[in-house]
ROBA-703388 format. One record per residue (C-alpha): x, y negated, z negated; residue in one letter. Coordinates in nm, 2 decimals. Example, Ala and Ser with C-alpha at 12.3 -4.5 7.8 and 13.67 -1.06 7.14 Angstrom:
BEGIN
PT   east  north     up rest
PT   1.23   0.45  -0.78    A
PT   1.37   0.11  -0.71    S
This chain:
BEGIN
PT   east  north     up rest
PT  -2.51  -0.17   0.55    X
PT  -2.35   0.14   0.36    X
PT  -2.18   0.03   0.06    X
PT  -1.79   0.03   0.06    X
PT  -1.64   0.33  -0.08    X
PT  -1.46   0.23  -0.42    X
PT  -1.17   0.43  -0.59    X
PT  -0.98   0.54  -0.94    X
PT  -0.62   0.50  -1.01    X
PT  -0.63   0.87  -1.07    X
PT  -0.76   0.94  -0.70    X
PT  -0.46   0.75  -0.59    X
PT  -0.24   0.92  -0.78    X
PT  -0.36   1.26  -0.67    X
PT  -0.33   1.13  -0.31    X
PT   0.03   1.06  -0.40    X
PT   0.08   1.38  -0.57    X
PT  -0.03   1.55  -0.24    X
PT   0.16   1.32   0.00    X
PT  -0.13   1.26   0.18    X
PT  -0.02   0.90   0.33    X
PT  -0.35   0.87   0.56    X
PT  -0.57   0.90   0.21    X
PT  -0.29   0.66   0.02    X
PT  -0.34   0.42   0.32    X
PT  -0.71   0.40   0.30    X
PT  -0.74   0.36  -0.07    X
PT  -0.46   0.12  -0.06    X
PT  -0.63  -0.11   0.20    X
PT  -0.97  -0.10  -0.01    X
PT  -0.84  -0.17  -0.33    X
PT  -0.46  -0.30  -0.32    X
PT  -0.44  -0.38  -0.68    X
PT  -0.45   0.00  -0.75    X
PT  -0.11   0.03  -0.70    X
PT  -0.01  -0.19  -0.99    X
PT  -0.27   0.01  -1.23    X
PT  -0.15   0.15  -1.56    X
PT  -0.31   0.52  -1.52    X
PT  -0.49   0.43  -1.87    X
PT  -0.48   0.26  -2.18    X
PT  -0.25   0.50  -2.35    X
PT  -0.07   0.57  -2.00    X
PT   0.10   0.32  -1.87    X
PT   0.25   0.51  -1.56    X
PT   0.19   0.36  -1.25    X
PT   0.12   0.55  -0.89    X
PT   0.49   0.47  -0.81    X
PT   0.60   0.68  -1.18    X
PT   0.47   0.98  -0.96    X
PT   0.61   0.92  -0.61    X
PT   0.94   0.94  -0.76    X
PT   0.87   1.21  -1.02    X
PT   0.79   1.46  -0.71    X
PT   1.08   1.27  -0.50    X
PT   0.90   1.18  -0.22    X
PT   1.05   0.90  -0.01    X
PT   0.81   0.80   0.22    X
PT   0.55   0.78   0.01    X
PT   0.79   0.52  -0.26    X
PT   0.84   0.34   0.06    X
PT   0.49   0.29   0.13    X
PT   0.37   0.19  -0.25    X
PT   0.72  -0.06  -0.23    X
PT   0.59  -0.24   0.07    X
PT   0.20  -0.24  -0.11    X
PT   0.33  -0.41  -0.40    X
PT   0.44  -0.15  -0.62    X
PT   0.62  -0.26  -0.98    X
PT   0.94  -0.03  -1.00    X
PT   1.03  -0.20  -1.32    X
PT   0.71  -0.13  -1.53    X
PT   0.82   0.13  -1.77    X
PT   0.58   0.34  -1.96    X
PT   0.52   0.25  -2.43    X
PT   0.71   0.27  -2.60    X
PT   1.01   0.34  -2.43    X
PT   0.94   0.11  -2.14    X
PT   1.29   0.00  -2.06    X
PT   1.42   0.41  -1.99    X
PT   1.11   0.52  -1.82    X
PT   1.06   0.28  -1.51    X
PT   1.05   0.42  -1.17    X
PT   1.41   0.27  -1.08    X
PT   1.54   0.38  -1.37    X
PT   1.42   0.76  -1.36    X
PT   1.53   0.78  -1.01    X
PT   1.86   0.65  -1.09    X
PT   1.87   0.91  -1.40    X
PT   1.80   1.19  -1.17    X
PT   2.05   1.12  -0.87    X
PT   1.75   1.03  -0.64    X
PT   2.02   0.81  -0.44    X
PT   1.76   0.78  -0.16    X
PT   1.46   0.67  -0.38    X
PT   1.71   0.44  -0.52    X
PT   1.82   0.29  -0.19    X
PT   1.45   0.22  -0.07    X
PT   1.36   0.01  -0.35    X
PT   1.63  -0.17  -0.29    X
PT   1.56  -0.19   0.04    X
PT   1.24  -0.32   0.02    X
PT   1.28  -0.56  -0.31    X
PT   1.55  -0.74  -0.07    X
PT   1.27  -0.77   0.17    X
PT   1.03  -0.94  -0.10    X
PT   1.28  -1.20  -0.17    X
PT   1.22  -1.44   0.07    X
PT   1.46  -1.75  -0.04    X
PT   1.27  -2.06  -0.05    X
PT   1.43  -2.40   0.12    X
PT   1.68  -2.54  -0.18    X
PT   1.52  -2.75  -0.44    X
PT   1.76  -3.02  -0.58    X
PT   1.50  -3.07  -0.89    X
PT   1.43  -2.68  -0.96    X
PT   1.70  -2.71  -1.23    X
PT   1.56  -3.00  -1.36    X
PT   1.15  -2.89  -1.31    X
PT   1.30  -2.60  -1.56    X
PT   1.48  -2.83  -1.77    X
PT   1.13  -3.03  -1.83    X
PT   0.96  -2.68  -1.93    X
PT   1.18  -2.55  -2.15    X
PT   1.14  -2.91  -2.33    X
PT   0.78  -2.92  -2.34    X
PT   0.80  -2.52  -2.46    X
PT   1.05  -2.64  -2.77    X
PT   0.83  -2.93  -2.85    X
PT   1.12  -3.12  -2.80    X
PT   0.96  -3.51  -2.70    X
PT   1.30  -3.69  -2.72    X
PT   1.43  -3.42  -2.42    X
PT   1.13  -3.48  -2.21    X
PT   1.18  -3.84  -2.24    X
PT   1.56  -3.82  -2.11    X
PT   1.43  -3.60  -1.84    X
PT   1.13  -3.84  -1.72    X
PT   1.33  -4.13  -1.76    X
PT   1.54  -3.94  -1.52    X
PT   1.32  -3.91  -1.29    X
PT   0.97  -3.98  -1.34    X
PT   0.84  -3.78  -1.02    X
PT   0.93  -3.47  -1.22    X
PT   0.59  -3.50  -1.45    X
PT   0.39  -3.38  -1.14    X
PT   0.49  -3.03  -1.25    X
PT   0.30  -3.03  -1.51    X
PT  -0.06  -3.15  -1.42    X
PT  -0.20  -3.14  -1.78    X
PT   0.10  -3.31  -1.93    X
PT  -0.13  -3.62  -2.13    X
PT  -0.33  -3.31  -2.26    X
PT   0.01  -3.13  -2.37    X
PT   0.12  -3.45  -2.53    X
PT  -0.20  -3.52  -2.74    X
PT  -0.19  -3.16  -2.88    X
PT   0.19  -3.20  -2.99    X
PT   0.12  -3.56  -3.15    X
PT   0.38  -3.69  -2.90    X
PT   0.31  -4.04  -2.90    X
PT   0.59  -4.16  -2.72    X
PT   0.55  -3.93  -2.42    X
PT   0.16  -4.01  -2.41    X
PT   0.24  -4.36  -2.43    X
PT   0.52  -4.31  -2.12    X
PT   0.22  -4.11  -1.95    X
PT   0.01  -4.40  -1.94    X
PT   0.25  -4.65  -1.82    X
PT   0.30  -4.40  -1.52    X
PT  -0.08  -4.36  -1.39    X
PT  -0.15  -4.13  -1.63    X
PT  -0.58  -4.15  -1.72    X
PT  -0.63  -4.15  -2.11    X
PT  -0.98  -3.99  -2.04    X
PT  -0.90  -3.71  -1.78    X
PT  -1.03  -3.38  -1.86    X
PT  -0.94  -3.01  -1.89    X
PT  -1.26  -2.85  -1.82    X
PT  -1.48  -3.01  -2.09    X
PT  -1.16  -3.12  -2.28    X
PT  -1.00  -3.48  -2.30    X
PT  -0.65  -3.52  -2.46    X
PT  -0.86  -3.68  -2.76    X
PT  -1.03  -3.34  -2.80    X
PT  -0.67  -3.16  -2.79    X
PT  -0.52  -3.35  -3.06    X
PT  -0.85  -3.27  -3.25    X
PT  -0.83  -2.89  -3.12    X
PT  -0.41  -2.86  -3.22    X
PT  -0.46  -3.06  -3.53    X
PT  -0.36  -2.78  -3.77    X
PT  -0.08  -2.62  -3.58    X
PT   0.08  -2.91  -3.60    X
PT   0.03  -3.16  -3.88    X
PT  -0.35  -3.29  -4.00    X
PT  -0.18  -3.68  -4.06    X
PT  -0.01  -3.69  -3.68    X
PT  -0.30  -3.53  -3.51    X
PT  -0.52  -3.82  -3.67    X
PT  -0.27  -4.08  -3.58    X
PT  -0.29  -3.96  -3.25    X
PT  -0.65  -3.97  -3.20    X
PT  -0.63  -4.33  -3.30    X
PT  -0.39  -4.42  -3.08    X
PT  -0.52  -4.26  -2.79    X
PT  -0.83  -4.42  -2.92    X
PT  -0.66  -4.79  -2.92    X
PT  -0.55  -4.71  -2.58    X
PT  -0.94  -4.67  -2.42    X
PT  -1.01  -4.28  -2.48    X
PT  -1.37  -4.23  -2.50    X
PT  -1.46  -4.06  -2.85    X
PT  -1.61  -3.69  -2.82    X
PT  -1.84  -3.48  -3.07    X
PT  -1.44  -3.30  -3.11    X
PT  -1.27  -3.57  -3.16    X
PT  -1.55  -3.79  -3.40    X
PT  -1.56  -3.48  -3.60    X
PT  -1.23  -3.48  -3.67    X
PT  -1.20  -3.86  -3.74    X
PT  -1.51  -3.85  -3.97    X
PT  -1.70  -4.08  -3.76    X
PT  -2.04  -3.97  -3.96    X
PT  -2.30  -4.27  -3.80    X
PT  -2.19  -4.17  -3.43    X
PT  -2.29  -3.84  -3.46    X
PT  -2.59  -3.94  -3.63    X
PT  -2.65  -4.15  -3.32    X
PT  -2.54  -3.87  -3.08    X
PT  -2.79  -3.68  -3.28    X
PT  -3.07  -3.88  -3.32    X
PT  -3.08  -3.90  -2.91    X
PT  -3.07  -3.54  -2.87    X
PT  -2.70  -3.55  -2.72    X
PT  -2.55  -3.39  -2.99    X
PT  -2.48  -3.01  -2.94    X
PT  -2.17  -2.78  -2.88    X
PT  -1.94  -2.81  -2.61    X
PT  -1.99  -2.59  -2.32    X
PT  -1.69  -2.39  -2.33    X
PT  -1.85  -2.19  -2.65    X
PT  -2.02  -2.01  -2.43    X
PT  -1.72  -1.82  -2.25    X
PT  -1.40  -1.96  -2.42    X
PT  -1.41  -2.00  -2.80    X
PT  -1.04  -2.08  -2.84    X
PT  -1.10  -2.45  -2.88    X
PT  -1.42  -2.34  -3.10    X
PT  -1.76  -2.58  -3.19    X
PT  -1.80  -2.83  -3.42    X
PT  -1.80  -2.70  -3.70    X
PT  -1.50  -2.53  -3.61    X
PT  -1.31  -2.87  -3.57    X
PT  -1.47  -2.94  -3.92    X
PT  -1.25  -2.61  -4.04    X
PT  -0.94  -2.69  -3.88    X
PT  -0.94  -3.06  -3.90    X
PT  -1.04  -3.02  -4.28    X
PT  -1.34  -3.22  -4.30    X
PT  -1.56  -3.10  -4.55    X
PT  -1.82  -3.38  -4.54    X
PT  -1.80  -3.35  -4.17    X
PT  -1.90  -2.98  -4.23    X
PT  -2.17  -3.08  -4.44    X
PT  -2.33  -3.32  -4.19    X
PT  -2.34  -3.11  -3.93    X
PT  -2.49  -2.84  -4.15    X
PT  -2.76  -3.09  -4.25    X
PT  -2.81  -3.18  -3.87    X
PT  -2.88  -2.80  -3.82    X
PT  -2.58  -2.66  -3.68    X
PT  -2.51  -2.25  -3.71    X
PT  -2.27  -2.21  -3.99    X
PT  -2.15  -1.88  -3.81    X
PT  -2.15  -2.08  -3.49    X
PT  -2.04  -1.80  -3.26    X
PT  -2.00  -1.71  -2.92    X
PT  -2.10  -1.36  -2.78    X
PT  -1.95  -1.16  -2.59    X
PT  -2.16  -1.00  -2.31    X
PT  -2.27  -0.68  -2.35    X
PT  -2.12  -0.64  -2.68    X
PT  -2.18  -0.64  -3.03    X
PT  -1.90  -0.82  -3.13    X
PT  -1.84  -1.22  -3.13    X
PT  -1.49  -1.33  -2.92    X
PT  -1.41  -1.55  -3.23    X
PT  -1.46  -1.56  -3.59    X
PT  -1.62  -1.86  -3.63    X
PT  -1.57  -2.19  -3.88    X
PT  -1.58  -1.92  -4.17    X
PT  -1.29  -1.74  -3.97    X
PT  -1.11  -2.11  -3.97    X
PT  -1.14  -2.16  -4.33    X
PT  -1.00  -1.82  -4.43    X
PT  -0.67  -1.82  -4.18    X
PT  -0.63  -2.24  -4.32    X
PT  -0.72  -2.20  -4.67    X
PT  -1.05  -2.44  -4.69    X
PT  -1.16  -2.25  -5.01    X
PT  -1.41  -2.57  -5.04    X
PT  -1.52  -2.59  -4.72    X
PT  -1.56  -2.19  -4.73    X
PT  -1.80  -2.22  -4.97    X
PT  -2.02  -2.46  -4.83    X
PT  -2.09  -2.23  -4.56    X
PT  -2.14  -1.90  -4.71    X
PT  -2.39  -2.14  -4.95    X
PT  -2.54  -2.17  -4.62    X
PT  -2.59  -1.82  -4.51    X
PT  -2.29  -1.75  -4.37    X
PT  -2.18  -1.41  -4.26    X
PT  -1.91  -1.30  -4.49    X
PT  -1.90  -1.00  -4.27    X
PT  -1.86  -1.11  -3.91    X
PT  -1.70  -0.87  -3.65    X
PT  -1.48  -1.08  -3.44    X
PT  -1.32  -0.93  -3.11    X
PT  -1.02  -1.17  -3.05    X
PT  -0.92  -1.24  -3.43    X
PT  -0.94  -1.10  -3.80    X
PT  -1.22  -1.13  -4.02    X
PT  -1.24  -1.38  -4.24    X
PT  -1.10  -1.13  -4.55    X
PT  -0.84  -1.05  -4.32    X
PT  -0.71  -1.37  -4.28    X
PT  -0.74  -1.42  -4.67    X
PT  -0.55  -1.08  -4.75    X
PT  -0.25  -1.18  -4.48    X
PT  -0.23  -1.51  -4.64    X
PT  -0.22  -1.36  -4.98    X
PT  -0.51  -1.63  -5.10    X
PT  -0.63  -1.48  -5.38    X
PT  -0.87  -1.72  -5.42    X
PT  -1.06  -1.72  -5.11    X
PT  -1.07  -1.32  -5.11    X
PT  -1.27  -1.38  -5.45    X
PT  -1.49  -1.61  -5.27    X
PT  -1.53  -1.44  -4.99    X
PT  -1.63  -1.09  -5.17    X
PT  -1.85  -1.28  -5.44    X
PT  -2.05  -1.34  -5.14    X
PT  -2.06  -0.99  -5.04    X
PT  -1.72  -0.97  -4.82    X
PT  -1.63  -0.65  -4.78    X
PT  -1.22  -0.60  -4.63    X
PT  -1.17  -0.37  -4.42    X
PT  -0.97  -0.03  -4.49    X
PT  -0.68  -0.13  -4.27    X
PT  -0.61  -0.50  -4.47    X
PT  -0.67  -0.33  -4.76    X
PT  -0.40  -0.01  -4.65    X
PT  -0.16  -0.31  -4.49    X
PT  -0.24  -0.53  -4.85    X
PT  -0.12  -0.15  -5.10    X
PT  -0.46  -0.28  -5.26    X
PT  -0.48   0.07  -5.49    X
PT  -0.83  -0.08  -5.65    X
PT  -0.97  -0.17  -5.36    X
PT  -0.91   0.15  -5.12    X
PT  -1.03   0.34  -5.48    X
PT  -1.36   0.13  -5.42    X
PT  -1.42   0.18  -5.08    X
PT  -1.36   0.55  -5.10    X
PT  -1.63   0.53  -5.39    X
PT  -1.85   0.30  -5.21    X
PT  -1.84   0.56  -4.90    X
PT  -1.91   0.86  -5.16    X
PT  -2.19   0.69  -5.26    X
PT  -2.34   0.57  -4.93    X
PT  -2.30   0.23  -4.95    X
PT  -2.04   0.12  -4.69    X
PT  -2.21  -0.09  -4.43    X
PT  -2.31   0.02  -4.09    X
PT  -2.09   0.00  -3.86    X
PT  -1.83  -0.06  -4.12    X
PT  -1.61   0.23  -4.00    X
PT  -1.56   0.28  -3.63    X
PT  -1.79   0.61  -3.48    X
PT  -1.40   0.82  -3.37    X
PT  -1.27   0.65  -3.71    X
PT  -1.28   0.78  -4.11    X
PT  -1.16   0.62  -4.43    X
PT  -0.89   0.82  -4.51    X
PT  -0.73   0.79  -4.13    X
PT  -0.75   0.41  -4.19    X
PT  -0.62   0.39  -4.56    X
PT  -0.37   0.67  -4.45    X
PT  -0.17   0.47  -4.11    X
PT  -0.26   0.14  -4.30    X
PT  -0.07   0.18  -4.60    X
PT   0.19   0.36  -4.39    X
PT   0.26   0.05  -4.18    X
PT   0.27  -0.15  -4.49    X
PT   0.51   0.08  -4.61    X
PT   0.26   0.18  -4.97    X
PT   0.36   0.49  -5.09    X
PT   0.05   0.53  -5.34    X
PT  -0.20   0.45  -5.08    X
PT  -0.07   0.72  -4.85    X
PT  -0.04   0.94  -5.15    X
PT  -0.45   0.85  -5.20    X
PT  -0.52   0.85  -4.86    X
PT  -0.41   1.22  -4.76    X
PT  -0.66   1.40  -4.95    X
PT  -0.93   1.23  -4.80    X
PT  -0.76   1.29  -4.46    X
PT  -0.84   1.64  -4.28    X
PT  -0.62   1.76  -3.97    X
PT  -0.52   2.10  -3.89    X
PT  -0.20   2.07  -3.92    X
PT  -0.10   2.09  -3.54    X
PT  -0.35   1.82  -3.50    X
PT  -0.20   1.58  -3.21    X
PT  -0.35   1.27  -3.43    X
PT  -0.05   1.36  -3.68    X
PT   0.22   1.21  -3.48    X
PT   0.02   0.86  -3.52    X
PT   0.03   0.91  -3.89    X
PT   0.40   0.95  -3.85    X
PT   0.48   0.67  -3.62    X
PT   0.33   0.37  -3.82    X
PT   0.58   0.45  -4.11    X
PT   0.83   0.48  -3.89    X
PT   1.13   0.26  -3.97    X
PT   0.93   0.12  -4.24    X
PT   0.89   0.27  -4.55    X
PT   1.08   0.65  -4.51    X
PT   0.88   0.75  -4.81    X
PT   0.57   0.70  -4.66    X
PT   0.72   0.94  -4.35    X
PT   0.80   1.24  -4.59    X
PT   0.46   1.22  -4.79    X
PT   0.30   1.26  -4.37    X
PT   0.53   1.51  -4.26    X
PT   0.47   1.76  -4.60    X
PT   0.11   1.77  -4.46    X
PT   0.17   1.83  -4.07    X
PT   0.39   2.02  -3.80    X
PT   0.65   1.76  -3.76    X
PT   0.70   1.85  -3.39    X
PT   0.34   1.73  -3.28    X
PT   0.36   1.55  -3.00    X
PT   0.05   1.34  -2.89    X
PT   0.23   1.16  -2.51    X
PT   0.40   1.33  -2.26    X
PT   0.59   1.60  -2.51    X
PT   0.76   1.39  -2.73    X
PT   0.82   1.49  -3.04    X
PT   0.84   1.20  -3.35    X
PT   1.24   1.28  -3.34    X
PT   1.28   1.20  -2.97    X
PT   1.07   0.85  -3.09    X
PT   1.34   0.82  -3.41    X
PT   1.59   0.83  -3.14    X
PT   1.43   0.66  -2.83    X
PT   1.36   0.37  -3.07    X
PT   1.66   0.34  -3.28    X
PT   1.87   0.36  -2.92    X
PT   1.65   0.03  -2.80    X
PT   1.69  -0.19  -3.05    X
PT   2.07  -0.09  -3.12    X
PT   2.16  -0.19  -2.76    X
PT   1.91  -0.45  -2.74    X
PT   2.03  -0.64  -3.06    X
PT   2.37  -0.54  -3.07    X
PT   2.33  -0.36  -3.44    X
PT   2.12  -0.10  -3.60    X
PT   1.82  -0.36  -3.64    X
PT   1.56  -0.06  -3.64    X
PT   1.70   0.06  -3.98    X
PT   1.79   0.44  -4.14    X
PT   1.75   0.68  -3.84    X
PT   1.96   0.91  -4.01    X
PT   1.74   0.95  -4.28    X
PT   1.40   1.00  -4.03    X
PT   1.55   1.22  -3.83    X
PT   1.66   1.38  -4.12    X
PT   1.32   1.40  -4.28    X
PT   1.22   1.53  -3.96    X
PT   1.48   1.86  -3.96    X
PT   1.44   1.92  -4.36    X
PT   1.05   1.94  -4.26    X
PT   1.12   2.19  -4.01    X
PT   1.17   2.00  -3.69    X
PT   1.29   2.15  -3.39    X
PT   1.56   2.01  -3.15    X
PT   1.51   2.23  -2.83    X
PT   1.16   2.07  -2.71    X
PT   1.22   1.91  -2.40    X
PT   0.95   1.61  -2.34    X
PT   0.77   1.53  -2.00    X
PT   0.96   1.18  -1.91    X
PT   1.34   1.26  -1.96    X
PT   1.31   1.61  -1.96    X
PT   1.57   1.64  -2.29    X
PT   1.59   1.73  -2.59    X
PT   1.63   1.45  -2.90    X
PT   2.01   1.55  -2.80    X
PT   1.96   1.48  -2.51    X
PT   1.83   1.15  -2.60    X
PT   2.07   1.09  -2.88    X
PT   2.32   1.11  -2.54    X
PT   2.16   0.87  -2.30    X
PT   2.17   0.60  -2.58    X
PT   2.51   0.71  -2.68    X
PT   2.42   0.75  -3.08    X
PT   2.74   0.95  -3.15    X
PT   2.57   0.92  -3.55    X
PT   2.29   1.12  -3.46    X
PT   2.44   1.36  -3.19    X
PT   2.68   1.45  -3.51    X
PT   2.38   1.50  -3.68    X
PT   2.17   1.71  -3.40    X
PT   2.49   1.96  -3.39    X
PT   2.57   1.97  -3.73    X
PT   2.21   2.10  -3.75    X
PT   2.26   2.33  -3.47    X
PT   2.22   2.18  -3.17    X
PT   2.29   2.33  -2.83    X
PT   2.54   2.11  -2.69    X
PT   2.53   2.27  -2.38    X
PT   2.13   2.32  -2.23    X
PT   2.22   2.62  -1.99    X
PT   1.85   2.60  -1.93    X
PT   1.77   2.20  -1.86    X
PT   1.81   2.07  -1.53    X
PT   2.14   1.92  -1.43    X
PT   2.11   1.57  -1.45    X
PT   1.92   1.60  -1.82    X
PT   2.18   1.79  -2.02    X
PT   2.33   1.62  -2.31    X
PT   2.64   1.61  -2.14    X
PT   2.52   1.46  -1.83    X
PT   2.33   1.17  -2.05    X
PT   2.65   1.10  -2.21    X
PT   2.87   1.07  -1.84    X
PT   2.60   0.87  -1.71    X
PT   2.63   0.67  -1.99    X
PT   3.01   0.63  -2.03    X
PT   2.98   0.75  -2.37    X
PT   3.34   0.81  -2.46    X
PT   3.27   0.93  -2.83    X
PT   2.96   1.17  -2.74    X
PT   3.17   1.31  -2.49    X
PT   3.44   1.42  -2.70    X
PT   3.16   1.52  -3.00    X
PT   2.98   1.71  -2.73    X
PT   3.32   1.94  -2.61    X
């Protein structure tokens, strides 16, 4: 049998780009999901971004009725840049009409549901952790519980005795699982999101009420001679899920959370992993941080020590959470960051960027001088002073960027500069101008935008958005941005405008003074019709740019 031919997003796209529908068609019926594919990481257009960019009806009519998204706009200005909206910016009226057309066709209405509104009612309450709502609601009507099949689970992890005590009066089975998890190993699992005294007053009750105990759950309620037991037979070990889904951790990770320190020493003595991590395949990073990781992000400075006595790795590299310094330097727990480095803890240069930590960044820069950074430390596309540098930018540090830039070396038309001036931005406008003395301020690194169209694309969101200027002093960026030499005539790839331009669609009559004042064409002879500053602003029904712009 010959193998099935298998496709890229971009092959689709370039089959889109050529309106070839027969090649659309056949890529399309061997792998459908394509056409809800971000192009890449850093590129979130879809295939349907294109059809409309070369206005080709038949073809948006085709990805519609595959499934196409025409709402899924492209970072960070997703709400401006989805399909709909662009073909609505550019008068496509036909493209427009045919995603109407077949979005109507989608909704297929269902037969009415008298208990929809109340089904909704029910999640919202479980969502607010609101147990005296759910218990109006059930009382209500009990039959409503059967939307929500893992309710006695739900209500162990909240500590909602009532409800779990209403679930069992109603059928539901104290000892039904999850996968591997029972409600008892829930409450054990939540314990610290919630509160350490409910959590264990839960596990008792549910254990009054006939739940079996666990490994989790004994943990947790420092039941030291069962484990022994459990032990002793050879029962004893993590549960299953380790191995794929770390989230509810081992049992040592309990231990952490649950803050059982002689708990964590038993287990320890039984021969349990103090790093007690689970792999990810193919990687050489662990999904989770382990019980260390627990200790750090719940401040179990005891406990923490116990396990780096043990021959814990102060130095674990975690995919799906911080390190356990990480943890210590965003909790600002000064003591376990002593702990953690006495035992050879080394934070990494974006806590310690994020954290303004002058000493330490002065240590790792000498530490990497002198060779003695570990392996792997710094990423193999990453270097110290890019870290230190966007770091203590986004922490809004103006001496660590002032430290960083020297060890920092771009040409200054480097692309990589407009990162360096997009994590101060809105944050610390000191940081910005220490960036933009050392690069061309009209890099542009996505699809020709410039960091002023970003000072205005952003600004414009959250304004409408919020209602207020919530993003902060975009005069004063954009500002920076024109004293630094920034130019207002580059037009970028998605709007095709200038930051005018922009300024207009969002109807920022502050900064389309400011763009004129600075010399601003108001008029764009040269962009196309429906992207002139003027036309922004009549799209809009921006009254005041309007009068500004004549």
């Amino acid at each position: 049998m010959t193998p099935a031919e298998t496709f890229s997003v971009d092959q689709l796209a370039d089959a889109i780009k050529a309106s070839d529908v027969d090649r659309v068609r056949q890529i399309l019926d061997a792998q459908p999901d394509l056409v809800r594919t971000d192009m890449a990481y850093e590129n979130e257009h879809q295939v349907l971004h294109y059809a409309v960019y070369a206005r080709l009806p038949q073809m948006v009519r085709l990805l519609m009725q595959r499934g196409a998204d025409a709402h899924k706009g492209v970072w960070p200005h997703r709400a401006a840049t989805t399909a709909l909206v662009i073909a609505q910016d550019r008068g496509y009226d036909e493209i427009v009409t045919i995603i109407d057309e077949e979005e109507r066709l989608r909704k297929v209405e269902p037969p009415p549901d008298p208990k929809s509104a109340a089904r909704d009612q029910l999640m919202k309450a479980f969502d607010r952790n609101d147990e005296d709502a759910i218990l109006r609601i059930l009382e209500a009507d009990p039959s409503l519980i059967e939307a929500y099949p893992w309710r006695l689970h739900a209500a162990a992890c909240k500590c909602f005795e009532r409800l779990a005590a209403w679930l069992l009066d109603h059928g539901s089975d104290v000892n039904s699982l999850r996968g591997d998890r029972a409600p008892l190993d829930m409450a054990a699992g939540c314990a610290p999101f919630f509160s350490l005294d409910k959590a264990r007053k839960m596990m008792a009750w549910l254990r009054e009420h006939g739940a079996e105990l666990t490994p989790r759950a004994a943990v947790a309620l420092g039941e030291a001679e069962w484990l022994r037991a459990r032990h002793a037979a050879s029962k004893l070990a993590n549960p299953p899920s380790m191995k794929a889904d770390c989230a509810y951790g081992g049992l040592l990770e309990i231990a952490a959370m649950n803050d059982c320190l002689d708990m964590a020493e038993l287990l320890l003595d039984l021969g349990f992993d103090p790093d007690e991590r689970a792999p990810i395949e193919g990687a050489d990073r662990e999904a989770w941080g382990g019980p260390l990781d627990e200790c750090a992000h719940w401040g179990r400075l005891a406990m923490a020590e116990v396990l780096l006595k043990r021959g814990a790795d102060p130095n674990p590299k975690p995919h799906l959470s911080k390190t356990p310094i990480g943890w210590a330097y965003e909790n600002r727990n000064v003591a376990m960051i002593e702990l953690l480095e006495r035992y050879g803890a080394i934070a990494h240069p974006v806590s310690v960027g994020l954290g303004g930590d002058i000493g330490k960044a002065r240590k790792l820069i000498a530490d990497e001088a002198a060779g003695k950074l570990p392996p792997g430390f710094i990423g193999p596309q990453e270097t110290l002073g890019e870290l230190l540098l966007w770091s203590g930018g986004a922490g809004g540090h103006p001496e660590m960027v002032r430290l960083a830039l020297p060890i920092f070396h771009l040409p200054r038309d480097d692309s990589r500069w407009w990162w360096l001036l997009w994590h101060p931005l809105f944050r610390s406008l000191e940081c910005f101008k220490l960036v933009l003395q050392h690069c061309n301020p009209d890099v542009s690194l996505y699809f020709g935008r410039t960091i002023l169209h970003d000072i205005v694309g952003m600004y414009g969101r959250d304004r409408n958005r919020e209602g207020r200027d919530s993003t902060g002093d975009a005069i004063g960026f954009a500002t920076a941005v024109l004293d630094a030499g920034g130019r207002l005539n580059i037009r970028d790839d998605l709007l095709k405008s200038t930051p005018l331009g922009w300024a207009c669609r969002w109807g920022l009559t502050d900064l389309v003074k400011l763009f004129l004042d600075r010399g601003a064409d108001p008029v764009e002879s040269a962009a196309e019709p429906w992207a002139t500053p003027r036309a922004w602003a009549i799209k809009g029904n921006h009254s005041a740019v309007l009068l500004l712009l004549t």
